[in-house]
N, C-alpha and C positions, 0 to 999 in steps of 0.2 A: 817882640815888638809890643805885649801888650803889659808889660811892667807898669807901664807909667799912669793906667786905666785905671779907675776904681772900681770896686766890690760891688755888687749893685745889690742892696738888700729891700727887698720887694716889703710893707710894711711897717708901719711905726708903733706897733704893737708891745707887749714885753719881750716878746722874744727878737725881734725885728733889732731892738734899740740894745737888745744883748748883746747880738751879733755885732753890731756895730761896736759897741768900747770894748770884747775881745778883740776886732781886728786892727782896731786903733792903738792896743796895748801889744799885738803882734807884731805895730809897725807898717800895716795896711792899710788903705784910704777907701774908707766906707763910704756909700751913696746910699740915703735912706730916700725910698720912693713911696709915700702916704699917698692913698688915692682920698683920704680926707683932710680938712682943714687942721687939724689938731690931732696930739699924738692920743696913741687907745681909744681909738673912734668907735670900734666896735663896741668896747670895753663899755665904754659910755651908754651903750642903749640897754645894758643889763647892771647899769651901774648902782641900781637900787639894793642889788641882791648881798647878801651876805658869803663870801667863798667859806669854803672848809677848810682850806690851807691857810696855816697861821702864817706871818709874815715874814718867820725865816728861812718859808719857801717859797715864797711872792720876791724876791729880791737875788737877782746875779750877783757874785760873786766880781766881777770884771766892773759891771755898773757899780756896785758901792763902793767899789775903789775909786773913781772917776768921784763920785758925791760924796764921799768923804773926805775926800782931797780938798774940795771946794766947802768943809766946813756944815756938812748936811748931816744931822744927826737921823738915825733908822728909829722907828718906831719899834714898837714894845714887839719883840719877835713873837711871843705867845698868843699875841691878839690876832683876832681875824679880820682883816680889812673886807671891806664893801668893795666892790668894784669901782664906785667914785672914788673913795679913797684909795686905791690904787694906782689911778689916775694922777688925782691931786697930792697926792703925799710922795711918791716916786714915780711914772713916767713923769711929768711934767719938767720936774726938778732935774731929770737926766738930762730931756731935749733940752733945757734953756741953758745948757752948761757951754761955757764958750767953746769948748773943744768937740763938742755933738753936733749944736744949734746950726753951725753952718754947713753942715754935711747932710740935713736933713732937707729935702725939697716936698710939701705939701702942697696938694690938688696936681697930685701927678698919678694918675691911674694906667698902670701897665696894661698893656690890650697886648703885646706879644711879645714872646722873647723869642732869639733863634740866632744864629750864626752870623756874622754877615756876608751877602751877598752869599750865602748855602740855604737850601732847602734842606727838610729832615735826611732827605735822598742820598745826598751827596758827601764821601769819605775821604779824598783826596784835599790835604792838606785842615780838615776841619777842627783840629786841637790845636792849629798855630792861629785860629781866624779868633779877634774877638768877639764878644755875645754884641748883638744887635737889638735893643730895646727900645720898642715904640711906646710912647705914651703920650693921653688926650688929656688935657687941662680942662676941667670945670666949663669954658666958653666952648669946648669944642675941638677945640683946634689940636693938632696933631705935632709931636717932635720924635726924636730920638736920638740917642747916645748909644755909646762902645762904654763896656764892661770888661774887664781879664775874667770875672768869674762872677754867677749871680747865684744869692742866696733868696729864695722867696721863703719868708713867712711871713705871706698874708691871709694866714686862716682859713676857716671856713666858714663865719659867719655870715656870708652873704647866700649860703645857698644851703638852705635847711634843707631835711629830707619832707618828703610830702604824706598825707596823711593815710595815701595808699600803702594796703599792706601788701602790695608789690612792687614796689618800692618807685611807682609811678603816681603823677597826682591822678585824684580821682576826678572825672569829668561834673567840670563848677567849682572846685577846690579853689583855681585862680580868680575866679570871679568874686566868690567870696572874701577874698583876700583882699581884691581891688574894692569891697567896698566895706573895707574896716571889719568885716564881720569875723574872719578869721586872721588868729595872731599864730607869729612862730617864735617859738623861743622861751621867755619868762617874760611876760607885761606886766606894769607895774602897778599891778590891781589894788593895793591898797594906796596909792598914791596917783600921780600923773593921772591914771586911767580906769582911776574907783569911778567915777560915772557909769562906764562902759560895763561896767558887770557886779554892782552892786543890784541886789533884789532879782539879779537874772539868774537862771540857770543856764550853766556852764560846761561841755564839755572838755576837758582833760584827756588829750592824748599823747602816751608816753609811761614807760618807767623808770626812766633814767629817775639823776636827781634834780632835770631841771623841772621835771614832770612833778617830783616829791614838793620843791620849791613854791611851783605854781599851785596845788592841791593844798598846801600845807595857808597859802599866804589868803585862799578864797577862804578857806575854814575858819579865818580869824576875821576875814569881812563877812563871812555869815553870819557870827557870832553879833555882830556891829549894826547890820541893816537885815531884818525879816526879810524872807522870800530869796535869800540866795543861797541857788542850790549848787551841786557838785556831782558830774559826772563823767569816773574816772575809768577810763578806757585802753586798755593794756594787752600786748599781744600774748606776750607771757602766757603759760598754764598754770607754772608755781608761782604764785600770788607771793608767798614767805622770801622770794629768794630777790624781791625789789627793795625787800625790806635791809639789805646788808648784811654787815658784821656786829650791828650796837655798837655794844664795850668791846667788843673785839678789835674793834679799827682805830687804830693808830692814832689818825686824824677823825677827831672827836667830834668834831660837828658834824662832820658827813655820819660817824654812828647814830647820833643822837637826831637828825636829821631824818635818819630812817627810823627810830624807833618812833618818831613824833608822825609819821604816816603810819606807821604797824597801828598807835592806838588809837588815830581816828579813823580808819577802818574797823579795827574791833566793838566802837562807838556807836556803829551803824548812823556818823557825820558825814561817810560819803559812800555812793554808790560806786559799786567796782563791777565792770563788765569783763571777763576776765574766760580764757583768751577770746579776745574781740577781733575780727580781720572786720578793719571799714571796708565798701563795698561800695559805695554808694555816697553823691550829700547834694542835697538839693536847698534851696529858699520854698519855704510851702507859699500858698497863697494869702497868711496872716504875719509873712515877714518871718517866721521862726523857721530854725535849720533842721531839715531831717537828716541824721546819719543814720544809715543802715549798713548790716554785716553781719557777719557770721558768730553767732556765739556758740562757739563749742559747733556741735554739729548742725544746729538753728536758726533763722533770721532772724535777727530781731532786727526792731528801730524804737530810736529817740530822739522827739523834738525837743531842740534846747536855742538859745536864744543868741547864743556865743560860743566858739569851737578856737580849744588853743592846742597845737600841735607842737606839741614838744618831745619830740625821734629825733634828737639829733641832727647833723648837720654832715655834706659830704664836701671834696674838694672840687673848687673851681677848675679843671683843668683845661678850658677853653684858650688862656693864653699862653699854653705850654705846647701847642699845636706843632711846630716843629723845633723843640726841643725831642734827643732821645732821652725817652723815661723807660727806666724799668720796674712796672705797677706789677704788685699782689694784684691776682687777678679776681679778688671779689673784694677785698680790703681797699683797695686805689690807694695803694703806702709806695714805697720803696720795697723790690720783693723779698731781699734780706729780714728787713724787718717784719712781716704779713707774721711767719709763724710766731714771733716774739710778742707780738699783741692782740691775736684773736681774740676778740671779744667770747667768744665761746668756750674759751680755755682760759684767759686771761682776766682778772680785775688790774688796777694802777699799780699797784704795790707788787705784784709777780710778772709786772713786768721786768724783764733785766734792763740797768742803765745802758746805752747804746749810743755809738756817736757817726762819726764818717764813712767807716766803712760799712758800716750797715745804711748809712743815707746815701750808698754812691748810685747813680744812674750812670747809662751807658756814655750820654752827656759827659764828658772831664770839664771840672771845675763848677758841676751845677747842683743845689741841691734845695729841697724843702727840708726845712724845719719848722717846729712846735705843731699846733695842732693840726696844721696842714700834710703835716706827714705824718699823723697815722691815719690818712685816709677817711674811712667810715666808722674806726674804729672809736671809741669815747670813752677809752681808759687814759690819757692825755694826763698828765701831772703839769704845773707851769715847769717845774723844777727839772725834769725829762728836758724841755728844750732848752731850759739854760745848759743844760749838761750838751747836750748837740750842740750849742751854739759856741761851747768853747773846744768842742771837738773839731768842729769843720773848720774854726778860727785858724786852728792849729797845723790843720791837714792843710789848708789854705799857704799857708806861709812856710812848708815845707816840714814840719816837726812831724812828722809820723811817730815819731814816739810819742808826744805828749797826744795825739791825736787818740791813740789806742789805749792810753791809761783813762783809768775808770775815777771819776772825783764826786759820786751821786750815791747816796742812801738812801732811798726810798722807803716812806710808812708802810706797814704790812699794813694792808686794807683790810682784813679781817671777812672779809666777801665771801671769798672762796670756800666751799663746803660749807656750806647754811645749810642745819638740817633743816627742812621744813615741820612747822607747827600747825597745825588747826587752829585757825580764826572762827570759833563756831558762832559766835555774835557777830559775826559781820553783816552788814547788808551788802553781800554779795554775791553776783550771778556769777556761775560759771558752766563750763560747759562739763562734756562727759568722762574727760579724761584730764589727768592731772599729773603733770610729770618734773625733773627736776630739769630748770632751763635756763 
């Protein structure tokens, strides 16, 4: 009875809008649910940034069927699009296409998915019931619709991890948030928000590459406006192993990305607190931020004027309440997938391609994709969830063959096995012990 229901894809993200033209090329009727006004909404608030993925991994396979149909030519696959241009040069061009545009419903923010008229509890007759989705409009107000199966990928951009190195915020973390003083993510310091932290000192928490990004982009407004400073704060022990693959990786900007952090550390352009557990963050009485924690085996602190945390981001699983989910129980993935992408074992590139049955919950017909299913994890490719999103298309409409065939070649990232090097010109603290991490 629930043939006649559409797909509910939680999302209007890249992979959200993937989802949608495989199941539309499946012969499935997609429902795209944005909780924002416009597609790539997230996308948009880091839209300044430069990706590492050239564009012939920014682009579905299923979507440039749909936009070239309609006469859209793809940009230069070797180039690295912005995140605006990602936006502007293909999402946009996908939703406005007559066959997407009306499947998509914008300012529709999902608050729950479940069964209907079932609780998580209850097992008798729950795979014949459609999915029951609530969602609140912009004014407030509340609806809901039947689904046959719901696909959420809507990321994890809205709930970054906190600056605690227990994976809790630290008490005042929020406050400072609420009052502009602490950002998450990659802010757009030399642009929008050079006001904000030109001629200030800055802490930099993180070593991912959104941490590199943000380090790498103050360096160049140091270089612009006297008195702003940089201080890079990383849990890490091996300081070398933040640094990547270089030439080793595949994808060339993320090498050369890390070698452009490796030399202005060697530079002594930024201070590296290294490994640093925060502990601590307060407002002093002159309006500057004290953060304190452990360095190595020691406290330290430093007053700085601005505090950007950037540890990545985990999943929202608040509206999945009674959904059954089967979670990696420290990853929050799909538990098929937990050992496939351990960050601890794993970079992007050693990840295996992976589609339906490794995304299956105990839920039938439910699943995450793109960055919302790997959890905590921040080895994510765009090109990983387009490969999901024509696996589930497929599982979805019966093809278990095509579901289980593999269509994705992943960059060697060149990460793995970094020998560590000596920075002996660094200006860098570190603690007592130094290991590979």
């Amino acid at each position: 009875m629930n043939q006649g229901l559409p797909v509910a894809v939680i999302g209007a993200g890249p992979v959200g809008l993937a989802a949608a033209a495989h199941l539309l090329e499946r012969g499935l009727e997609p429902l795209v649910l944005e909780k924002g006004r416009e597609v790539g909404s997230a996308i948009r608030q880091w839209g300044h940034v430069a990706m590492f993925s050239p564009w012939q991994y920014c682009i579905d396979a299923a979507a440039l069927r749909l936009l070239e149909g309609a006469g859209w030519t793809a940009p230069d696959p070797a180039r690295l699009p912005t995140g605006h241009e990602l936006v502007e040069h293909y999402l946009e061009p996908l939703a406005a296409l007559p066959v997407l545009r009306p499947r998509i419903r914008f300012g529709a923010e999902v608050i729950s998915v479940g069964r209907l008229d079932m609780d998580k509890v209850r097992s008798g007759g729950r795979e014949d019931a459609p999915f029951h989705v609530r969602l609140r409009d912009p004014a407030g107000g509340e609806s809901a619709l039947l689904a046959r199966a719901v696909i959420d990928a809507s990321g994890t951009w809205g709930r970054p991890n906190p600056l605690g190195s227990g994976g809790l915020p630290l008490a005042g973390e929020a406050e400072l948030w609420r009052l502009g003083l602490l950002d998450h993510g990659i802010p757009d310091v030399r642009g929008a928000r050079r006001a904000d932290f030109a001629g200030r000192t800055t802490l930099v928490a993180g070593s991912g590459h959104s941490a590199i990004n943000v380090v790498l982009d103050l360096l160049t407004l140091a270089g612009e406006v006297p008195g702003t400073r940089i201080v890079w704060a990383l849990r890490r022990e091996n300081i070398e192993s933040v640094f990547g693959g270089g030439g080793a990786d595949q994808l060339v900007a993320r090498g050369q990305l890390g070698e452009a952090a490796r030399r202005a550390v060697a530079a002594d352009a930024v201070e590296v607190l290294a490994p640093f557990r925060a502990g601590a963050i307060q407002r002093t009485g002159t309006g500057r931020i004290r953060v304190e924690g452990r360095l190595g085996a020691a406290m330290q602190a430093r007053e700085v004027d601005r505090v950007v945390v950037a540890t990545g981001f985990r999943p929202d699983l608040d509206m999945l309440r009674e959904v059954r989910l089967g979670l990696d129980s420290w990853l929050e993935c799909p538990a098929a997938l937990g050992p496939m992408i351990d960050p601890n074992l794993h970079s992007c590139g050693t990840v295996r391609p992976h589609g339906a049955r490794e995304l299956r919950h105990p839920e039938k017909d439910f699943y995450i994709l793109g960055m919302k299913a790997y959890g905590r994890a921040p080895t994510f490719l765009l090109a990983t969830g387009y490969e999901q999103a024509r696996s589930v298309a497929a599982e979805l409409a019966g093809d278990a063959q095509a579901a289980a065939r593999v269509e994705l070649i992943l960059p060697e990232t060149g990460v793995c096995g970094v020998t560590p090097k000596a920075t002996a010109k660094a200006k860098v603290a570190v603690g007592a012990a130094a290991c590979c991490g």
